[in-house]
C-alpha positions as CSV (number, residue, x, y, z in Angstrom):
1,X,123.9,108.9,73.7
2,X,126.0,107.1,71.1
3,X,129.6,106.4,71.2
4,X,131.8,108.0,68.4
5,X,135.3,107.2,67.1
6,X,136.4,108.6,63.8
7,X,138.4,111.5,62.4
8,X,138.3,115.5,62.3
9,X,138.6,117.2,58.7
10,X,138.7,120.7,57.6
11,X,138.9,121.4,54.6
12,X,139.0,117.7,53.7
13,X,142.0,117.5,55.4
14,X,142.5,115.1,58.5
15,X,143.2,117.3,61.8
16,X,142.9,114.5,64.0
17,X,142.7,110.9,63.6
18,X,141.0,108.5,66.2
19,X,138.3,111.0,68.4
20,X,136.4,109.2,70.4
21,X,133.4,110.3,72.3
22,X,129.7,110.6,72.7
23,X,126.8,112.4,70.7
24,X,122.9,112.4,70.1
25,X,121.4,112.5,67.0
26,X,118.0,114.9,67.3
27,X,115.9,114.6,63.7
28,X,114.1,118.1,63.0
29,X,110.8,118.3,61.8
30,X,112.2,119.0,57.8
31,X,114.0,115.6,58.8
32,X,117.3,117.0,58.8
33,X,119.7,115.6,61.9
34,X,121.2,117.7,64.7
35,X,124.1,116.4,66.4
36,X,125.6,117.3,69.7
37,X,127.8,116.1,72.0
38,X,131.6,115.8,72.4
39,X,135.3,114.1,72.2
40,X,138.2,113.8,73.7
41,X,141.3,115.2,71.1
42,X,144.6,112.7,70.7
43,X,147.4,114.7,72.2
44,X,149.4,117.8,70.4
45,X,145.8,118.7,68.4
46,X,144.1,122.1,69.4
47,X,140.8,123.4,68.0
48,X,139.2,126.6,68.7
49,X,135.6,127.7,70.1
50,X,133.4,128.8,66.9
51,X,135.3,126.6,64.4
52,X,133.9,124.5,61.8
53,X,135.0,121.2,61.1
54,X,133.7,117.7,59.2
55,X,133.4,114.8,61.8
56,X,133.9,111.4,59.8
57,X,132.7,108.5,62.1
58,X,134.3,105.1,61.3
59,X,130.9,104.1,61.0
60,X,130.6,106.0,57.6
61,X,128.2,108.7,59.0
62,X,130.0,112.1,58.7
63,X,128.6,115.9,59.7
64,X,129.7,119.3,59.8
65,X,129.9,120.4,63.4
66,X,130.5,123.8,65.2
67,X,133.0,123.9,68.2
68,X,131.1,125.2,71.4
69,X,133.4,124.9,74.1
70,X,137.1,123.2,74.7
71,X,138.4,122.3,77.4
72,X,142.4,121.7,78.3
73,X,143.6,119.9,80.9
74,X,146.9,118.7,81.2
75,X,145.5,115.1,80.3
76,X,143.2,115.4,77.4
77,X,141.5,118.0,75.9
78,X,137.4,117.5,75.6
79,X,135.8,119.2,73.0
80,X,131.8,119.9,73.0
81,X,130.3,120.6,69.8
82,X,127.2,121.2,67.9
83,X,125.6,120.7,64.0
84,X,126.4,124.5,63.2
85,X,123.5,126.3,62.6
């Protein structure tokens, strides 16, 4: 697993600034990367199961990802998410 920090776009537009979390990079045999993993979301930010979004690491790598689960808790919200298919 790597660590991630970056932002969440839709629509070019920044939904959440500073995620930070963990993901794995799996290279398909065409050579195209799948991520996976997930984040934790800075507070007052909601996202919804099925929803695409653009994750923009601070590292300069960026990827369109899938939501696949979220999960609220009165402390943070973690979000799990996929390289849409």
């Amino acid at each position: 697993m790597q660590t991630l920090t970056g932002q969440l776009l839709q629509n070019g537009l920044v939904v959440a600034d500073g995620v930070r979390g963990n993901f794995e990079v799996e290279v398909q045999r065409d050579g195209t990367e799948r991520w996976s993993g997930y984040f934790i979301l800075p507070p007052g930010i909601t996202v919804n199961n099925g929803q695409h979004y653009d994750l923009a690491l601070n590292d300069g790598r960026a990827k369109q990802i899938e939501i696949s689960r979220v999960n609220a808790y009165p402390t943070q919200t973690t979000v799990s998410f996929g390289s849409p298919n």
